[in-house]
NUFI-759892 format. One record per atom (N, C-alpha, C): x negated, y, z. Coordinates in steps of 0.05 Angstrom, whole numbers, plus 5000, padded with zeros to 4 digits. Example, Ala and Ser with C-alpha at 12.3 -4.5 7.8 and 13.67 -1.06 7.14 Angstrom:
473648865156 475449105156 473649345156 474349555142 472749795143 474250015157 
This chain:
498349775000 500050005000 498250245000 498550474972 496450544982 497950794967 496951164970 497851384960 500551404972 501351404989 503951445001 504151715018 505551855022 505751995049 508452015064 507551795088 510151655103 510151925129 512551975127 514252225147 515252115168 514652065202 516651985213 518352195226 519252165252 520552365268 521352185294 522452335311 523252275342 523851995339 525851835325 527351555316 524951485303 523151415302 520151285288 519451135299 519150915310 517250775327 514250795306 514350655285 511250595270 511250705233 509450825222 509950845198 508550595185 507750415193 506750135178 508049995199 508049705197 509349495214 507449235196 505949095210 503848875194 504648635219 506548435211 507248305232 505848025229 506847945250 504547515250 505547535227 502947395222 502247115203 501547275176 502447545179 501347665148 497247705152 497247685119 494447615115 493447815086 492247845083 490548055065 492748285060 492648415076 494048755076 491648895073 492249055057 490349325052 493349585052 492049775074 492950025071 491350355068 491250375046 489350525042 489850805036 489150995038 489751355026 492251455031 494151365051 496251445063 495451735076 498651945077 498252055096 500552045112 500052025143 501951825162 503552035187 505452125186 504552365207 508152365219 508452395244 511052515258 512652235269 511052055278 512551905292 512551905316 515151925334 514951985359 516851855377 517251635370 520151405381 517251195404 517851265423 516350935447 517150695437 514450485430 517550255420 519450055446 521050105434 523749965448 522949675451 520949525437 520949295449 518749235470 518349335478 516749325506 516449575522 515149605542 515949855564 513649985553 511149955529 510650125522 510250435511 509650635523 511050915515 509450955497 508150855477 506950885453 509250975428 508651035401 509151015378 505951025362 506150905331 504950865326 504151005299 502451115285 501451065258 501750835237 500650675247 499350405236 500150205259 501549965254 502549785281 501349505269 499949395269 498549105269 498248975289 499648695300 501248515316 501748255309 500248115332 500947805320 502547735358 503047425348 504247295377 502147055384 502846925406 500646735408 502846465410 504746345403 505946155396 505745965387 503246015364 502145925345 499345825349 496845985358 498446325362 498646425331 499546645325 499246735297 498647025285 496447065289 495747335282 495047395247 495747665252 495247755232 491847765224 491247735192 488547645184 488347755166 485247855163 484448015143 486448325127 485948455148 487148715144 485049065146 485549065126 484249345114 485349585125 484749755137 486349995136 484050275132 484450315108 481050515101 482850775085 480850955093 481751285087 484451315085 486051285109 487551475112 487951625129 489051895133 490352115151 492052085167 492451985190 494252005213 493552165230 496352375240 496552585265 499352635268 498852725290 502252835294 504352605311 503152345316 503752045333 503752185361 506752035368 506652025393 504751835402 502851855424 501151625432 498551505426 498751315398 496151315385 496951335349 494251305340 494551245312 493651055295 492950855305 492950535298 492850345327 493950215324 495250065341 494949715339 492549545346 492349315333 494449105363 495749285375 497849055393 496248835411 496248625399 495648395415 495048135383 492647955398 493147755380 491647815345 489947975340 490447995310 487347915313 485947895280 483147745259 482747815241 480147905245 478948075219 480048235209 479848435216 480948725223 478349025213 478949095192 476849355188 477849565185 477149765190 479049985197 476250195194 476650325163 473750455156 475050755144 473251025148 474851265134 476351315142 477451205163 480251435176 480651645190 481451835182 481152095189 483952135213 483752075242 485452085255 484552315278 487852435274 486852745294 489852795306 489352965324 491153105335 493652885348 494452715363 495252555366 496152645389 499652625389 500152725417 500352595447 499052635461 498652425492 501452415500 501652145518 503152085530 502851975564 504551915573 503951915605 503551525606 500851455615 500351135617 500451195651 500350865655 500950745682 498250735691 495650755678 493150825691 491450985674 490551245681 489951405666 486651295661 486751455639 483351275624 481351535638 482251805639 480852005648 482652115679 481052025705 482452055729 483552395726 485952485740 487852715740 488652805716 487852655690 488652735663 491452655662 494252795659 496252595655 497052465631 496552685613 497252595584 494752465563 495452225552 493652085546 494452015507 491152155494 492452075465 489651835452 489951685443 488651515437 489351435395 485951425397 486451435359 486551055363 485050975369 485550685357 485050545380 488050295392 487950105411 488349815401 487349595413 488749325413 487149165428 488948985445 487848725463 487648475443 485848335455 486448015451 484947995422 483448105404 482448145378 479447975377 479247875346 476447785340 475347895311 473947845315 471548125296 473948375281 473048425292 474148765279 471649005276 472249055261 469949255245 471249555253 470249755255 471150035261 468850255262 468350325233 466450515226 466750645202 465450925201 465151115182 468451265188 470351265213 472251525217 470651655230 473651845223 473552155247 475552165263 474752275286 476552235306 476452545322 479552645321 478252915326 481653065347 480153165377 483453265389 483853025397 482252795420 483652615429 482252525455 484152415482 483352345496 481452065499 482351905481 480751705474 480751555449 477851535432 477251555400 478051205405 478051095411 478150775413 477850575443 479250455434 481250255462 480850035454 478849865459 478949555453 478649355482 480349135499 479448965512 480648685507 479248505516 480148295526 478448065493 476348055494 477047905467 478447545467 479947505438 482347315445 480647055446 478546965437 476646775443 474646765469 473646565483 473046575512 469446735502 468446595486 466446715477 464546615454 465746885441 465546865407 463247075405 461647075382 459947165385 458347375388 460847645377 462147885376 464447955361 466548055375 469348105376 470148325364 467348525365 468248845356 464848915345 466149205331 463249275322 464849615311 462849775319 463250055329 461750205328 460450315300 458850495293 459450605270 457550825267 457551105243 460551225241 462051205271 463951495269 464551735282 465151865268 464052205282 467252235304 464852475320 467852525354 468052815352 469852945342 469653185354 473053225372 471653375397 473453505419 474253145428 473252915427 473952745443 472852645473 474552655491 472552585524 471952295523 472652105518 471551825516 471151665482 468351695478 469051575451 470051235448 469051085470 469450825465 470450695495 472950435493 474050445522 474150085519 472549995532 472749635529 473349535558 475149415557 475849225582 475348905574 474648725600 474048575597 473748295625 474548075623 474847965649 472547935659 471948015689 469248125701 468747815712 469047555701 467547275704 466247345678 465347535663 464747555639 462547795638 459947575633 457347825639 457848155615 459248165599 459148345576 462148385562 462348595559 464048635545 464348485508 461748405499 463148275470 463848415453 462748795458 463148935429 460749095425 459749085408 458049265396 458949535389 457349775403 457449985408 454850175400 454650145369 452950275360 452450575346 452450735375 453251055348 451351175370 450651485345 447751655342 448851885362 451051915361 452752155391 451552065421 450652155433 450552165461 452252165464 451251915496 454251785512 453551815544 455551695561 454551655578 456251465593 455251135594 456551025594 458050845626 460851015641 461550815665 462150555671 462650505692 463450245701 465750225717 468250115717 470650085726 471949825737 472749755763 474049475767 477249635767 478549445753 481349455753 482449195772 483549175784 484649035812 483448765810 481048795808 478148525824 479948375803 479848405774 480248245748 479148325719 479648545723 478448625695 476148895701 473948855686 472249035684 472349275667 472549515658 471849735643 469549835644 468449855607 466450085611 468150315591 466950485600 467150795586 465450915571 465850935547 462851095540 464751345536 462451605557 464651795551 462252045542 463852275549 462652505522 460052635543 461152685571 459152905582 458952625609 456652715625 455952625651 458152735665 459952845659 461552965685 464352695680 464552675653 466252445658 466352175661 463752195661 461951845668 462251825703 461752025709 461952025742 464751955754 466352145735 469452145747 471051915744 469451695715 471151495711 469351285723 467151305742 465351075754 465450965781 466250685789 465950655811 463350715834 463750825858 462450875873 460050595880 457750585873 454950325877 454950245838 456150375826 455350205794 452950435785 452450365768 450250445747 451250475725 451350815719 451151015692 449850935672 450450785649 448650805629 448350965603 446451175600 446251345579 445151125555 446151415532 445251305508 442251205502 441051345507 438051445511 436751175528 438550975542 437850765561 436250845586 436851115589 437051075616 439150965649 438950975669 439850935691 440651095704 443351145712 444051295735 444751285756 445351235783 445551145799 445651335828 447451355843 447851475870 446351475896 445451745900 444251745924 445451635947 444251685973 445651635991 447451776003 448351945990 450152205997 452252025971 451951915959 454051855938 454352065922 451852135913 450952465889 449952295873 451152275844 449352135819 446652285814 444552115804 441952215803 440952395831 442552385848 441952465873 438352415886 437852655903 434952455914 435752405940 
């Protein structure tokens, strides 16, 4: 599907819908803009751009899906959306901006309430995500949980540009699990936290300034910059503290 320019409005949940079991979708040079409906089938307060979704029944994900140069803004929530469950997944050239936040049940940036995110999905194996822009968002990319126990990498996340974003990259992951399982390769200075979510799942953050590496880091973890350095709390609980 490709040269389109899909219009949504308030009644929108998604301007694409890529459901199980579909397999070589390419959506390409779209421009995607004004959807603003939460979808009704789960308590998620999202809407979507782009909605790619499999079930695990099967399980049956969706496979081998393209989504390269197109324009999404103007989404309630995020602007690609890989759900749960999906495979081989590239998502190259997309110019996603301005995305309007919404209120989540755990904020990714502590006292932030409104939360806009260019690209999320759980449960995924190899997915590719390089050469966008991501611009006007609380978080450029949302990937955890990968759907295999341990595959050999799940994600891969370089050469795309951040402007005005506070977290470029957000991976969760079950903390019996030395690593998150995505490759996180870009030339932007980061600075990357550490998060336990209720003694189950682990978060790191790669975020934009030291001020939000601190705010999103548990108290005894270790800061890791781009640069490979170490950060770490005094005894006053002052990062880089002496």
């Amino acid at each position: 599907v490709a040269g389109f320019e899909i219009i949504g409005g308030d009644n929108t949940v998604a301007g694409f819908t890529v459901n199980p079991g579909s397999t070589n979708i390419a959506i390409q040079n779209n421009v995607i803009h004004g959807m603003g409906l939460a979808n009704p089938s789960n308590e998620s307060p999202l809407s979507y751009g782009i909605l790619v979704w499999g079930n695990d029944t099967t399980p049956n994900p969706p496979t081998d899906v393209t989504i390269d140069s197109n324009e999404i803004y103007d989404v309630t929530g995020t602007g690609i959306s890989l759900g749960e469950i999906t495979q081989d997944i590239t998502i190259t050239g997309n110019n996603i901006h301005d995305i309007n936040g919404v209120i989540l049940p755990e904020n990714i940036v502590p006292n932030q309430n409104l939360t806009s995110i260019g690209i999320n999905g759980f449960f995924m194996d190899n997915v590719s995500i390089n050469g966008n822009t991501f611009t006007n968002l609380t978080l450029a990319i949302g990937l955890g949980i990968p759907a295999t126990a341990h595959p050999e990498i799940s994600g891969t996340i370089t050469g795309n540009t951040y402007n005005a974003v506070d977290v470029f990259f957000l991976s969760t992951f079950f903390n019996t699990e030395s690593d998150d399982q995505f490759d996180f390769i870009e030339s932007t200075p980061y600075w990357r936290s550490v998060r336990d979510l209720q003694n189950i799942v682990s978060m790191y953050s790669y975020c934009s300034t030291i001020e939000l590496a601190e705010a999103t880091a548990d108290d005894g973890t270790v800061i890791l910059t781009s640069d490979g350095q170490e950060i770490t709390q005094d005894c006053n609980d002052v990062w880089g503290g002496t």
